[in-house]
KOLVO-933908 format. One record per residue: residue number from 1; residue in three letters; x, y, z of N, C-alpha, C, CB in turn. Coordinates in steps of 0.2 Angstrom, whole numbers. Glycine has a CB too. Layout:
<pts>
<pt NUM,"ALA",<X,Y,Z>,<X,Y,Z>,<X,Y,Z>,<X,Y,Z>> ...
</pts>
This chain:
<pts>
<pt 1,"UNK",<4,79,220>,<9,83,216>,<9,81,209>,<16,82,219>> <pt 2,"UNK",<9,77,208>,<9,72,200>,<4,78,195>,<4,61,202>> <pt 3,"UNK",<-3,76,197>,<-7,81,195>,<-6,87,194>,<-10,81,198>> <pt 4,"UNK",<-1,90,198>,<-3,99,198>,<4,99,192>,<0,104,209>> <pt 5,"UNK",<8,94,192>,<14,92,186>,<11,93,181>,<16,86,186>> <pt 6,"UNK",<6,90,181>,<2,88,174>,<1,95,172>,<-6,83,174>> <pt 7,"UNK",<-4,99,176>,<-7,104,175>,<-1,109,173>,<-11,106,180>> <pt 8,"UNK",<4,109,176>,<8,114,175>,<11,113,166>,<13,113,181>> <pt 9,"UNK",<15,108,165>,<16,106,161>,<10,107,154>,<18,101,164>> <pt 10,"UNK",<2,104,154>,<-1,108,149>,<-2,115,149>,<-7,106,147>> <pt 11,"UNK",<-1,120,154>,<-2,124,155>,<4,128,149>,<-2,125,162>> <pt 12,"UNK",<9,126,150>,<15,130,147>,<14,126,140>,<24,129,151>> <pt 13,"UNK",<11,120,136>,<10,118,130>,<6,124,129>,<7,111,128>> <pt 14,"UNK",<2,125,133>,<-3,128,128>,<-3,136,128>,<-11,126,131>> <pt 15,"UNK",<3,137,132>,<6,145,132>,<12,146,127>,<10,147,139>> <pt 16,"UNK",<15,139,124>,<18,140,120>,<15,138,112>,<23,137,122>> <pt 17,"UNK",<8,137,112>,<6,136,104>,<3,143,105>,<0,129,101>> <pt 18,"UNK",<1,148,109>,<0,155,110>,<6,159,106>,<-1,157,117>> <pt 19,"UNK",<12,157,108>,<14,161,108>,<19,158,99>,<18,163,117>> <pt 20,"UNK",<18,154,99>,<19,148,90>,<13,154,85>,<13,134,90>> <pt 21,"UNK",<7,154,88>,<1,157,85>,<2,165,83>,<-5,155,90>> <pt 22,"UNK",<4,165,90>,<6,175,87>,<11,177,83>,<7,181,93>> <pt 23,"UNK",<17,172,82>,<23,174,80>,<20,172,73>,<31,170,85>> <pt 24,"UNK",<17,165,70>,<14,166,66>,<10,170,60>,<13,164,69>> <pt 25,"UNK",<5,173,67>,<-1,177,62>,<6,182,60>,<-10,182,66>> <pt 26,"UNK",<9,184,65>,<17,189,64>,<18,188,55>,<26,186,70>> <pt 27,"UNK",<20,184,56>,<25,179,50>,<20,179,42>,<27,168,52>> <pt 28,"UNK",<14,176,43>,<10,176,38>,<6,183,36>,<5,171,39>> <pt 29,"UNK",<6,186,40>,<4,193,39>,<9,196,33>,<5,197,47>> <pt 30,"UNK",<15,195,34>,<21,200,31>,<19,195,25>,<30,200,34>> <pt 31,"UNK",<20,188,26>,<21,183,20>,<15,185,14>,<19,175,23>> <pt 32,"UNK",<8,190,19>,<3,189,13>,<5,194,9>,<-4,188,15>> <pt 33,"UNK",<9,199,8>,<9,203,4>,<11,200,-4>,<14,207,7>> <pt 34,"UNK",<16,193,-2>,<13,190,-8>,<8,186,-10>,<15,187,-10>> <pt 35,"UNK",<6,186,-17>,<-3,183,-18>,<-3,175,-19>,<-7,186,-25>> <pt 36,"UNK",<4,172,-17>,<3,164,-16>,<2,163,-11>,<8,160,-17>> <pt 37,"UNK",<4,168,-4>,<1,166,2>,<-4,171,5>,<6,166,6>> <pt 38,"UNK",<-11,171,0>,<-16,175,1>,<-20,169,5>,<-20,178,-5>> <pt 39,"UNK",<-24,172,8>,<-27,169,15>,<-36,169,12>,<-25,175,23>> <pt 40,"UNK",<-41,162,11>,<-44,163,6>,<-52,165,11>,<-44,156,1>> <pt 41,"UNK",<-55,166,8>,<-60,168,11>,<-65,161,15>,<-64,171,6>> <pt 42,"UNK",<-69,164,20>,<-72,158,22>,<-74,151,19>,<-76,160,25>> <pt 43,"UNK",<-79,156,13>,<-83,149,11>,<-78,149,7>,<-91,150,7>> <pt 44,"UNK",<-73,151,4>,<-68,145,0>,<-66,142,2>,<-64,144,-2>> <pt 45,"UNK",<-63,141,9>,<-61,138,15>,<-64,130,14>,<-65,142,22>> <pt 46,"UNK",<-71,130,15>,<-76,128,15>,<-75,123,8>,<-83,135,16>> <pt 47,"UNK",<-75,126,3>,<-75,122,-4>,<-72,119,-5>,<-74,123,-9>> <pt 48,"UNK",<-65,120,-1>,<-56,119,-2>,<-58,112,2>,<-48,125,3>> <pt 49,"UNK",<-62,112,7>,<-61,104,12>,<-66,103,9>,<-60,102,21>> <pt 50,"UNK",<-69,103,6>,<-74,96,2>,<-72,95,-4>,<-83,98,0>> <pt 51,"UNK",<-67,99,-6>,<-65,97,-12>,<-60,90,-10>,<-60,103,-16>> <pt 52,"UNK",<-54,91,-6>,<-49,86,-3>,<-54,83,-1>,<-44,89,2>> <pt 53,"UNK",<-59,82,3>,<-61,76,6>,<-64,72,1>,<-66,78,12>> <pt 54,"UNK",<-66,74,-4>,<-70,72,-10>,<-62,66,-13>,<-74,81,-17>> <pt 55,"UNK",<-54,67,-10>,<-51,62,-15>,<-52,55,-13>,<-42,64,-16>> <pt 56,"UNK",<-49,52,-18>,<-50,46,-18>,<-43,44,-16>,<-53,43,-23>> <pt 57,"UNK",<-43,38,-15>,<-35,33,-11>,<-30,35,-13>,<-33,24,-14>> <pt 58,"UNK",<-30,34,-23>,<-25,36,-25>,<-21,44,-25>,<-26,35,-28>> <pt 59,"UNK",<-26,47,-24>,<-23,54,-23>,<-20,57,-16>,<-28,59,-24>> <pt 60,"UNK",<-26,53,-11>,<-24,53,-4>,<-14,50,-4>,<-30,46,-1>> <pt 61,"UNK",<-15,45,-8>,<-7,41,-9>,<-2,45,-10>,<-7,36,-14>> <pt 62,"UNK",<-5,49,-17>,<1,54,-22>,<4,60,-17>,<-4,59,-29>> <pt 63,"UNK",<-2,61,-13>,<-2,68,-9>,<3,66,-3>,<-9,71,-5>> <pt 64,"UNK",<3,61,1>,<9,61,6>,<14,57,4>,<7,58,12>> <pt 65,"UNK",<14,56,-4>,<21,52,-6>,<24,62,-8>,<19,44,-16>> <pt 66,"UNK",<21,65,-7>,<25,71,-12>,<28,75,-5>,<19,77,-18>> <pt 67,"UNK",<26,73,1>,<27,77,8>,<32,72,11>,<19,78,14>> <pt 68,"UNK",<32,67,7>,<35,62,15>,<43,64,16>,<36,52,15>> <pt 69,"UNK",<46,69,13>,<53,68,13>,<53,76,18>,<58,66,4>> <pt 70,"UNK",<47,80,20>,<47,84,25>,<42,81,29>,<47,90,22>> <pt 71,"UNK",<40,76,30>,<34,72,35>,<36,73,44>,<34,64,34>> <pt 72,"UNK",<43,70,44>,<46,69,51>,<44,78,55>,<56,67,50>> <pt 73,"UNK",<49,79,49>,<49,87,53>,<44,92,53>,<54,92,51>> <pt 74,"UNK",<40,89,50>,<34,93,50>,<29,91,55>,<31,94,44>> <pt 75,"UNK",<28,87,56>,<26,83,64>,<27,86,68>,<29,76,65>> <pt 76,"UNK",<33,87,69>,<37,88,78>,<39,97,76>,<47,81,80>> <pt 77,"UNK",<37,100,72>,<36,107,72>,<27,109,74>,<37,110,63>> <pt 78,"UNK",<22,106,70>,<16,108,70>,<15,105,76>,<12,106,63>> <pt 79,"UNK",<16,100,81>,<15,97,86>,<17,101,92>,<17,91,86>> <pt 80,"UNK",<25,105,90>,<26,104,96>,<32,99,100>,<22,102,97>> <pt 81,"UNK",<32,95,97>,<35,91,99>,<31,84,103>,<40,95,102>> <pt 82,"UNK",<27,87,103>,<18,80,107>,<18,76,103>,<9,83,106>> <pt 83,"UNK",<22,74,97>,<17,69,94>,<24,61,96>,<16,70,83>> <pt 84,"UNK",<29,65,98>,<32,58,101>,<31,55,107>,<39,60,100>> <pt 85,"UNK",<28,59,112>,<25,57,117>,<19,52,118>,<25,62,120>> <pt 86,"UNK",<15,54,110>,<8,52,107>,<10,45,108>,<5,54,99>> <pt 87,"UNK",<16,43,101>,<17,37,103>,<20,35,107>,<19,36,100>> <pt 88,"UNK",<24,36,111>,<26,34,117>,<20,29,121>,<29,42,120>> <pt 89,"UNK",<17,32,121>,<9,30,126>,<7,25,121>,<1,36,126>> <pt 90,"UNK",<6,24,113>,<4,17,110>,<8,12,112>,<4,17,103>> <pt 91,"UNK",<16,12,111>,<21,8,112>,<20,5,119>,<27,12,109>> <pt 92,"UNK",<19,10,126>,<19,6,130>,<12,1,133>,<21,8,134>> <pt 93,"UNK",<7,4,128>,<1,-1,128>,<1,-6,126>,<-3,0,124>> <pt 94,"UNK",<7,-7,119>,<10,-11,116>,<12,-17,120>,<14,-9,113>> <pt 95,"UNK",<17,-15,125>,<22,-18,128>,<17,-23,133>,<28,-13,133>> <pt 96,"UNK",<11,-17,134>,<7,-20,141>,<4,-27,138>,<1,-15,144>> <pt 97,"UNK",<3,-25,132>,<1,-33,131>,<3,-38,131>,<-1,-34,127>> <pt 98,"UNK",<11,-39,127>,<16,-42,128>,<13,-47,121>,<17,-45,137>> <pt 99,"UNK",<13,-45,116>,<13,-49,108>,<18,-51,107>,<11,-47,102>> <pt 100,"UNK",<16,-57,102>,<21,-61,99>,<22,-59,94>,<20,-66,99>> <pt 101,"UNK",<17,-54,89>,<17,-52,84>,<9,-44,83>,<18,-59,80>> <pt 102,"UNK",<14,-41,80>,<10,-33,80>,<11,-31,71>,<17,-25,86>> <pt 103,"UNK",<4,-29,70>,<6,-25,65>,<5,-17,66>,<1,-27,59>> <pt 104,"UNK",<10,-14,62>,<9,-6,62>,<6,-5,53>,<18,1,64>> <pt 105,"UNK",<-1,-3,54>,<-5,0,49>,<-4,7,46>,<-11,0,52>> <pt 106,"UNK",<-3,8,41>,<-1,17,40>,<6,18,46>,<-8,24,43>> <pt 107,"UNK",<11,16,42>,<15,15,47>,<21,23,46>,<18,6,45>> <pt 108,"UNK",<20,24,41>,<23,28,37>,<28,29,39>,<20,33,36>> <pt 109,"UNK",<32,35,41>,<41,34,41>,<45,30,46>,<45,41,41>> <pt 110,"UNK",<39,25,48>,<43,21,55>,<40,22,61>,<52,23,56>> <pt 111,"UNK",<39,30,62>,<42,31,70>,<40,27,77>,<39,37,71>> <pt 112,"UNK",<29,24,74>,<29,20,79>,<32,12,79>,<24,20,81>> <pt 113,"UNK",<33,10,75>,<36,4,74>,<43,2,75>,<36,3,68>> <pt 114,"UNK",<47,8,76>,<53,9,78>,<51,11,86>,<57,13,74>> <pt 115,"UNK",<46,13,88>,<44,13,97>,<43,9,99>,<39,15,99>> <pt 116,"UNK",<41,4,95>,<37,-3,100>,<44,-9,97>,<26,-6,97>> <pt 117,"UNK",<48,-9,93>,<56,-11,94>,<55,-17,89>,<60,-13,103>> <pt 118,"UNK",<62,-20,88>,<61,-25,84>,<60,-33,88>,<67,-25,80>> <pt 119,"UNK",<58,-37,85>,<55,-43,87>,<51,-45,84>,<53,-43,91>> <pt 120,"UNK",<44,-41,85>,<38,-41,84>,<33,-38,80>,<36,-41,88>> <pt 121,"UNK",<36,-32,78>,<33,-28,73>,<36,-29,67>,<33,-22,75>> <pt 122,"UNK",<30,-28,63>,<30,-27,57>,<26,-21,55>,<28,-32,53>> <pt 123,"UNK",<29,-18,51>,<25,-13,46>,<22,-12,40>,<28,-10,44>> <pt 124,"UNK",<17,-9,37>,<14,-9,30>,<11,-1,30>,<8,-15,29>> <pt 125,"UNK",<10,1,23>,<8,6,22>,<8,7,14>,<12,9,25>> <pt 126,"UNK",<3,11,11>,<1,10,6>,<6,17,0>,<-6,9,8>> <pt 127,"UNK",<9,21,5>,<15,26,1>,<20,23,2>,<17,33,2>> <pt 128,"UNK",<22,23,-5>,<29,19,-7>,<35,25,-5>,<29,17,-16>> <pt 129,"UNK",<35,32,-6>,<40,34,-3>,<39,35,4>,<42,40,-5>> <pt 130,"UNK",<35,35,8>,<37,35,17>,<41,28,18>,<29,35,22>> <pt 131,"UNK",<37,23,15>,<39,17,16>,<48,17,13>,<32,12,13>> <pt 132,"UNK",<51,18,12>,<55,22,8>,<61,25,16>,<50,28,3>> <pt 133,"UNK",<58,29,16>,<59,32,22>,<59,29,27>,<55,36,25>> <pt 134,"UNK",<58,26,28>,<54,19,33>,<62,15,35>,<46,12,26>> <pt 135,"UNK",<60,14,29>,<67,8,27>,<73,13,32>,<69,7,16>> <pt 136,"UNK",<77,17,27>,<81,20,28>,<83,23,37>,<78,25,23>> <pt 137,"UNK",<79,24,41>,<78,26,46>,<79,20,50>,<72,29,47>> <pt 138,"UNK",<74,10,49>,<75,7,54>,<84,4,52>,<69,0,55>> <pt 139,"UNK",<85,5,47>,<93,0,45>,<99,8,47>,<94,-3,33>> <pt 140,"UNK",<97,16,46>,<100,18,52>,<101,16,59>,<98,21,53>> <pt 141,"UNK",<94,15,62>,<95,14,67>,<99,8,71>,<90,15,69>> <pt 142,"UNK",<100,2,67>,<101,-4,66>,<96,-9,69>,<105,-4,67>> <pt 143,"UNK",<89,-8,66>,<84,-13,68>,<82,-15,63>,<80,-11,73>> <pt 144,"UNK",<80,-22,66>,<77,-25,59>,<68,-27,59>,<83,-31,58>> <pt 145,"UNK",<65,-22,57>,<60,-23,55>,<54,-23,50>,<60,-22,58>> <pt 146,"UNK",<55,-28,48>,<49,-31,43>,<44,-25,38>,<45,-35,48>> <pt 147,"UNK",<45,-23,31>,<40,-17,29>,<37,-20,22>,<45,-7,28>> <pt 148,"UNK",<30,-18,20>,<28,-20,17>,<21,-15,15>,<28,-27,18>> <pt 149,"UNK",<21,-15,7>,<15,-11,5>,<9,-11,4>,<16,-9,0>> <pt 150,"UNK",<4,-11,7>,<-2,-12,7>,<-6,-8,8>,<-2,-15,11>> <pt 151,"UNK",<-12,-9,5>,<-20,-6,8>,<-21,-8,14>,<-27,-9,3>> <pt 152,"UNK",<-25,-5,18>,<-26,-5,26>,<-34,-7,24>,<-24,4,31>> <pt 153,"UNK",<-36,-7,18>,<-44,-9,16>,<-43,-15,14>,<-48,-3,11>> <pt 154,"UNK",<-37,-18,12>,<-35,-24,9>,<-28,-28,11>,<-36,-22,2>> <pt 155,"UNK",<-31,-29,16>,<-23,-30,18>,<-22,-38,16>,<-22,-29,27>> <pt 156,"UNK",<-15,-39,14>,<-14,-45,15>,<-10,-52,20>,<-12,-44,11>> <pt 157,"UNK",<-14,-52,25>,<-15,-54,30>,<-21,-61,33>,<-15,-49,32>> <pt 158,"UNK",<-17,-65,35>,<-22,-71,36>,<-26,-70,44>,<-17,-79,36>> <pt 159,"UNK",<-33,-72,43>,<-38,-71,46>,<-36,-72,53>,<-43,-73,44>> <pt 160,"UNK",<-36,-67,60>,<-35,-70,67>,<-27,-70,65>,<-39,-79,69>> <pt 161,"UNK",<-21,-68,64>,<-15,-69,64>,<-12,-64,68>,<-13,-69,58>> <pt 162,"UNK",<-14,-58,68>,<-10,-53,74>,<-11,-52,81>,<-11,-47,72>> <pt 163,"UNK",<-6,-52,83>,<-9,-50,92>,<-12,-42,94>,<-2,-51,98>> <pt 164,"UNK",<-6,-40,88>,<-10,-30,92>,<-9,-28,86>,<-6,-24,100>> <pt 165,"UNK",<-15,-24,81>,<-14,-19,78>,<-14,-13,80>,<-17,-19,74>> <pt 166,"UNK",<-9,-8,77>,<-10,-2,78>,<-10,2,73>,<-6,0,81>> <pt 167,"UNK",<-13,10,73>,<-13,13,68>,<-11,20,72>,<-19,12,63>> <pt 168,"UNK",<-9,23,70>,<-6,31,71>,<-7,36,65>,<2,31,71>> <pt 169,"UNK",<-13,40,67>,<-13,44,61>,<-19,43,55>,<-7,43,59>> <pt 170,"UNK",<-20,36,55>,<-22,32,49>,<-28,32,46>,<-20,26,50>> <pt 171,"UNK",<-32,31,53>,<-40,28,52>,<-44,35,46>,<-44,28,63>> <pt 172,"UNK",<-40,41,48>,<-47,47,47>,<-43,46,39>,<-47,58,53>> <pt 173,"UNK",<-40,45,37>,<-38,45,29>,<-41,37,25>,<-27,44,28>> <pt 174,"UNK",<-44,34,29>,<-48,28,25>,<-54,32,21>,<-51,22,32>> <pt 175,"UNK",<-55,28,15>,<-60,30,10>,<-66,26,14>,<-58,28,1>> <pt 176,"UNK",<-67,20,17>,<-73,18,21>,<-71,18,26>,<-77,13,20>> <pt 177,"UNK",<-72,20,33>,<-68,19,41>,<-73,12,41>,<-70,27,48>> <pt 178,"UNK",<-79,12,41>,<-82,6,42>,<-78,-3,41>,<-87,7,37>> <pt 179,"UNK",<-76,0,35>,<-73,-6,28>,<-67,-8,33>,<-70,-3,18>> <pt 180,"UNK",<-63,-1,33>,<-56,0,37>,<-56,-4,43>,<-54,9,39>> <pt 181,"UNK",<-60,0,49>,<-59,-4,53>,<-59,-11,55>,<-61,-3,55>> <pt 182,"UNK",<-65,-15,48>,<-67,-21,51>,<-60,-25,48>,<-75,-24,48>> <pt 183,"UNK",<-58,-24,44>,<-52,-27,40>,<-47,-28,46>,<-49,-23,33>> <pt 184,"UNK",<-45,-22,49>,<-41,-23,53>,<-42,-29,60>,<-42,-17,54>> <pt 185,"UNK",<-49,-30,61>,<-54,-33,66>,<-51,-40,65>,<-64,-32,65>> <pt 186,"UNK",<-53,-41,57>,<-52,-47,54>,<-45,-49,57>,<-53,-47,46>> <pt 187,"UNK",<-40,-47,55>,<-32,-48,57>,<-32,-49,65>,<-27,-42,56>> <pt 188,"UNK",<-35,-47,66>,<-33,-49,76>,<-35,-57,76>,<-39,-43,84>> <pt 189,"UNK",<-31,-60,81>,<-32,-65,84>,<-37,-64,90>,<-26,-69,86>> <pt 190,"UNK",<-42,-69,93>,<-46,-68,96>,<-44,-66,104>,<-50,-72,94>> <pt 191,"UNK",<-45,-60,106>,<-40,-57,112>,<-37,-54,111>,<-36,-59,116>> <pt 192,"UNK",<-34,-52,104>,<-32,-50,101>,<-33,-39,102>,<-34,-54,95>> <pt 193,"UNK",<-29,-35,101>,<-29,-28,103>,<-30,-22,100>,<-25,-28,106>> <pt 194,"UNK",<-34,-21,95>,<-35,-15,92>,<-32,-7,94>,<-41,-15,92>> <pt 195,"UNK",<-28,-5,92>,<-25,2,96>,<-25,8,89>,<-15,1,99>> <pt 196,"UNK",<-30,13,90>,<-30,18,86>,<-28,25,89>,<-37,19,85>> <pt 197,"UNK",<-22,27,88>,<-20,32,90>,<-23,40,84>,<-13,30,90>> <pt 198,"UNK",<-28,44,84>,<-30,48,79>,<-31,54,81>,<-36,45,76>> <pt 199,"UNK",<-30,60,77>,<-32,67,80>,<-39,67,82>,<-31,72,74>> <pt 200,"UNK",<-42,73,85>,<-46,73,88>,<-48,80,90>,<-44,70,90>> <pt 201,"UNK",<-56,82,90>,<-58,89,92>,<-58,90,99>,<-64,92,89>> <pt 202,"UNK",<-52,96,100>,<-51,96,107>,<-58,98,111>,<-45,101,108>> <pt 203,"UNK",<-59,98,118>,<-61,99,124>,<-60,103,129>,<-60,95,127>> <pt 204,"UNK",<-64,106,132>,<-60,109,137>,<-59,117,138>,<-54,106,136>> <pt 205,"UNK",<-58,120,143>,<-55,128,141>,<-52,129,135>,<-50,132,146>> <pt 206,"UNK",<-47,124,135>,<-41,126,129>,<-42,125,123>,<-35,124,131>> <pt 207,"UNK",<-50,122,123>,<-52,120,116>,<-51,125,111>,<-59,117,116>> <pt 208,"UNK",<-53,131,112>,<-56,137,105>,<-46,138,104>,<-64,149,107>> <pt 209,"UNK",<-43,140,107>,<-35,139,106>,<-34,134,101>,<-30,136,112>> <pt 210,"UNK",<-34,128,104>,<-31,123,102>,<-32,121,94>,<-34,118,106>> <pt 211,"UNK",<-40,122,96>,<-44,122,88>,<-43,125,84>,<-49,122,87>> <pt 212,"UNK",<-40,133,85>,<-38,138,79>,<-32,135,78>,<-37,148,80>> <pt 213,"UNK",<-28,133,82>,<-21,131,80>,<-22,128,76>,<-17,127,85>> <pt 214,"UNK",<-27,120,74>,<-27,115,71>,<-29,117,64>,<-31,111,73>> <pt 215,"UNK",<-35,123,63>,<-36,125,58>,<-31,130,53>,<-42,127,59>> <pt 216,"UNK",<-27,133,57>,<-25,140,53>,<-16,139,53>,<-28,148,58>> <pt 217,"UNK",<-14,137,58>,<-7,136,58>,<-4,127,53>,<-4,137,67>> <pt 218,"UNK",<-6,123,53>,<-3,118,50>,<-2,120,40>,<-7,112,53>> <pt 219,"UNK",<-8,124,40>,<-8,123,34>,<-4,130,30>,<-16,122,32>> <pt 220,"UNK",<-3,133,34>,<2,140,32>,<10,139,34>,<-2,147,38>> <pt 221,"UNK",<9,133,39>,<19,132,39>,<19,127,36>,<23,131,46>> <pt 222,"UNK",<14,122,35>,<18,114,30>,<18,118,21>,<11,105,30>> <pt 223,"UNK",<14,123,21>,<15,126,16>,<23,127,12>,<13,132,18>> <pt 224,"UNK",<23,132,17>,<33,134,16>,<37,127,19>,<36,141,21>> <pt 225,"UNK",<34,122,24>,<40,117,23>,<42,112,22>,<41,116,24>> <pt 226,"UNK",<37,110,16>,<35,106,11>,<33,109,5>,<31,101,15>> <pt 227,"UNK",<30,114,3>,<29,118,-2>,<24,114,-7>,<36,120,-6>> <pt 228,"UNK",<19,112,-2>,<13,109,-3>,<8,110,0>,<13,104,-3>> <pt 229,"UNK",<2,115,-1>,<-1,118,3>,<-8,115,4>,<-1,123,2>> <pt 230,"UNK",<-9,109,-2>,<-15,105,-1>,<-15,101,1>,<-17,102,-5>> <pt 231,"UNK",<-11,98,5>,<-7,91,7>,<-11,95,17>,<8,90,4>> <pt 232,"UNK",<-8,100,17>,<-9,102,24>,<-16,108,26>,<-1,105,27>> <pt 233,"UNK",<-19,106,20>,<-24,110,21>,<-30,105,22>,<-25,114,14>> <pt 234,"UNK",<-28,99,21>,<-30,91,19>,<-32,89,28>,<-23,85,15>> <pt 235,"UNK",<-24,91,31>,<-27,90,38>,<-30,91,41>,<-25,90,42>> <pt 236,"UNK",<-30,99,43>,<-39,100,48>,<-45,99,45>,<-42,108,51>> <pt 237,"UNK",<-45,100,39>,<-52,98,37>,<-53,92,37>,<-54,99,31>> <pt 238,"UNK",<-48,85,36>,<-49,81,38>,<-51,78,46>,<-45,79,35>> <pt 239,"UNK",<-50,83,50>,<-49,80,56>,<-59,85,59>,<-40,83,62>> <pt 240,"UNK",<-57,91,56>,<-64,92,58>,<-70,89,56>,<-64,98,56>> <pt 241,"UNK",<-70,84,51>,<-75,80,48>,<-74,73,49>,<-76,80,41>> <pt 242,"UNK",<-70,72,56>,<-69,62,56>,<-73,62,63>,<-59,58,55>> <pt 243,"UNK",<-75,58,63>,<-78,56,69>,<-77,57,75>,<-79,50,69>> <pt 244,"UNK",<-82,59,81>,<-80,62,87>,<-78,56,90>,<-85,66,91>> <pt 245,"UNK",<-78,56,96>,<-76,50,101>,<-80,48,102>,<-73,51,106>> <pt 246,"UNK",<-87,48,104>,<-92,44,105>,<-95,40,99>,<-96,49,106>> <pt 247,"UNK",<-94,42,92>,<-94,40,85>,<-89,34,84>,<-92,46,81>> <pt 248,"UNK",<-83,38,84>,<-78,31,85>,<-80,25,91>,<-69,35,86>> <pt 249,"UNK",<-80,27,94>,<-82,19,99>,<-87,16,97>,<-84,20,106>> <pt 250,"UNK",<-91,20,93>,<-98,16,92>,<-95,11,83>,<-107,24,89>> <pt 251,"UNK",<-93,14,80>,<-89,10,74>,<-84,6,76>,<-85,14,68>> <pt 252,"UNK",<-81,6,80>,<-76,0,84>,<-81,-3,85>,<-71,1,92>> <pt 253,"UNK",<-86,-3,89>,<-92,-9,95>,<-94,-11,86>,<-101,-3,102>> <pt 254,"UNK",<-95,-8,80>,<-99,-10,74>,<-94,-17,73>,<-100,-3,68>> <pt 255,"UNK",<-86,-13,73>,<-82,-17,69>,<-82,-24,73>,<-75,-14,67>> <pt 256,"UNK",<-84,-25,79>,<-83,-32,82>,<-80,-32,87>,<-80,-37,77>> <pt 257,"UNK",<-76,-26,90>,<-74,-28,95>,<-77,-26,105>,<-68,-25,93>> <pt 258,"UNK",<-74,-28,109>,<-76,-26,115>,<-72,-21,118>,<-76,-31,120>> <pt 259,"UNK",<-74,-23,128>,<-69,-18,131>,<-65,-12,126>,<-63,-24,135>> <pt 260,"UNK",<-70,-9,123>,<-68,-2,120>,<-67,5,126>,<-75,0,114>> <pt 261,"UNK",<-62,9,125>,<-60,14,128>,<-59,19,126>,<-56,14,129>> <pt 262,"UNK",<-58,25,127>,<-55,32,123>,<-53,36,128>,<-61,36,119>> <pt 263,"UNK",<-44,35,126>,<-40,40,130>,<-38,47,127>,<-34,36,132>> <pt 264,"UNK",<-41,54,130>,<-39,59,126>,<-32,61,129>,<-45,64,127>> <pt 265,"UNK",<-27,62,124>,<-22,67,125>,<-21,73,125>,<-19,65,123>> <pt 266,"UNK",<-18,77,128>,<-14,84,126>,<-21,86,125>,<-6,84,120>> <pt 267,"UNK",<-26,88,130>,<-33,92,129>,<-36,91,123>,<-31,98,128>> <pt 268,"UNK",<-36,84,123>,<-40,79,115>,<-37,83,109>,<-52,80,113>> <pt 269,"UNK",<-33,85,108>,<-29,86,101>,<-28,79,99>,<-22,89,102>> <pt 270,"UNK",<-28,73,103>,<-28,66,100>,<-32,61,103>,<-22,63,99>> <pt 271,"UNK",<-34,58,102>,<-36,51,106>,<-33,44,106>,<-43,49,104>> <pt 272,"UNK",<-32,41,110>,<-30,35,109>,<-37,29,109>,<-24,35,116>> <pt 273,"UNK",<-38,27,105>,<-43,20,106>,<-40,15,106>,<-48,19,100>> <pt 274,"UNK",<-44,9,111>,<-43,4,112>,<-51,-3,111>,<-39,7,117>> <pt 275,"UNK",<-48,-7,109>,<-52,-11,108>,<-48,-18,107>,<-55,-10,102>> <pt 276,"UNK",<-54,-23,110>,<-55,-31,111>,<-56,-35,107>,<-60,-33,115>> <pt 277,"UNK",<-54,-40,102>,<-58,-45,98>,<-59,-50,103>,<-56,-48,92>> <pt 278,"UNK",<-68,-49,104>,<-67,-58,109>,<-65,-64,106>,<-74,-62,112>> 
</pts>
């Protein structure tokens, strides 16, 4: 029964980004009568994510410092509400380990850092307004946990010191994934637990769905709800050009670690990675 649960339950996710998707083309249809919300042609399409993929750190940086104060809610709109369950699954990976000390990489407005609770986590991130955010949200909540600004390519962190890193989100916005990963490698103590939570090209029947969802709807509603249309035109292209899952495991096995895994979620709309430092 568990199983037929499961099924049932993605069944109705994926009847309800159908029915997100048509109310959509509804919405943007009317919307395109104006010519800020003109809908560009393929191969511009095409220009528009090599252009964005072509930014460097700092722009990468400028662009989610100008979204973060509509970030939360644009997550758990464009998701669905899936992305709190996403973490949900890191945090108790977390637990399963049972550290003494965690870093959250790209930690950005808290959420998984406030998942996996105070004690042991600490945060970093290299936008100063999520981090910002960040703040604001754990001393709401009243927890107290540790945030600091950093490069994820340059962290400042002593070699072998962490028991589990995690990242959420993070890895496919690195200017080297290679560089990225290994820095991270470096930080773990040996036994130590590498956790990549990252989007991902879906699988499956419900893949050609899933996958227009990714391409066509985030960047036409973060549009209007955040009123930044590069920032989310940035996502599927980024996701459609970051490494499959066979790829990624092979750059984990590069960066040094073992016992590597790859858990797809919600029809690979994400993967969860996991990795060993021996």
């Amino acid at each position: 029964m568990p199983s037929c649960r499961c099924v049932f339950v993605f069944a109705m996710w994926v009847a309800l980004c159908l029915l997100c998707a048509s109310v959509s083309l509804w919405f943007f249809g009317w919307m395109g009568e104006n010519p800020k919300f003109e809908i560009p042609l393929r191969a511009t399409l095409r220009a528009v994510r090599q252009e964005l993929l072509n930014k460097r750190s700092a722009e990468i940086q400028g662009m989610f410092g100008r979204i973060a104060h509509r970030y939360d809610l644009l997550n758990r709109v464009l998701s669905l509400g899936r992305d709190v369950s996403w973490r949900r699954v890191v945090a108790q990976r977390v637990a399963a380990a049972r550290p003494n000390l965690v870093l959250d990489v790209c930690t950005g407005t808290g959420d998984l850092a406030l998942g996996i609770g105070d004690g042991s986590v600490v945060g970093t991130d290299f936008c100063l307004p999520m981090l910002e955010l960040a703040k604001r949200k754990i001393v709401d909540r009243g927890s107290r946990i540790p945030l600091f600004a950093a490069d994820a390519l340059r962290l400042p962190v002593a070699d072998a010191a962490i028991d589990v890193v995690t990242v959420a989100f993070g890895v496919r916005n690195f200017s080297d994934l290679g560089v990225g990963l290994g820095e991270l490698v470096r930080a773990l103590r040996p036994g130590g637990v590498l956790l990549v939570l990252e989007f991902s090209r879906p699988k499956g029947p419900a893949a050609p769905i899933l996958g227009w969802w990714a391409r066509n709807v985030p960047p036409r509603i973060g549009r209007v709800l955040s009123g930044d249309s590069e920032a989310y035109s940035y996502l599927p292209a980024s996701v459609s050009t970051f490494a499959d899952s066979a790829e990624m495991c092979r750059q984990l096995a590069d960066a040094g670690l073992d016992q590597i895994c790859a858990r797809a979620l919600t029809g690979g709309v994400v993967t969860l990675y996991e990795g060993v430092r021996p």
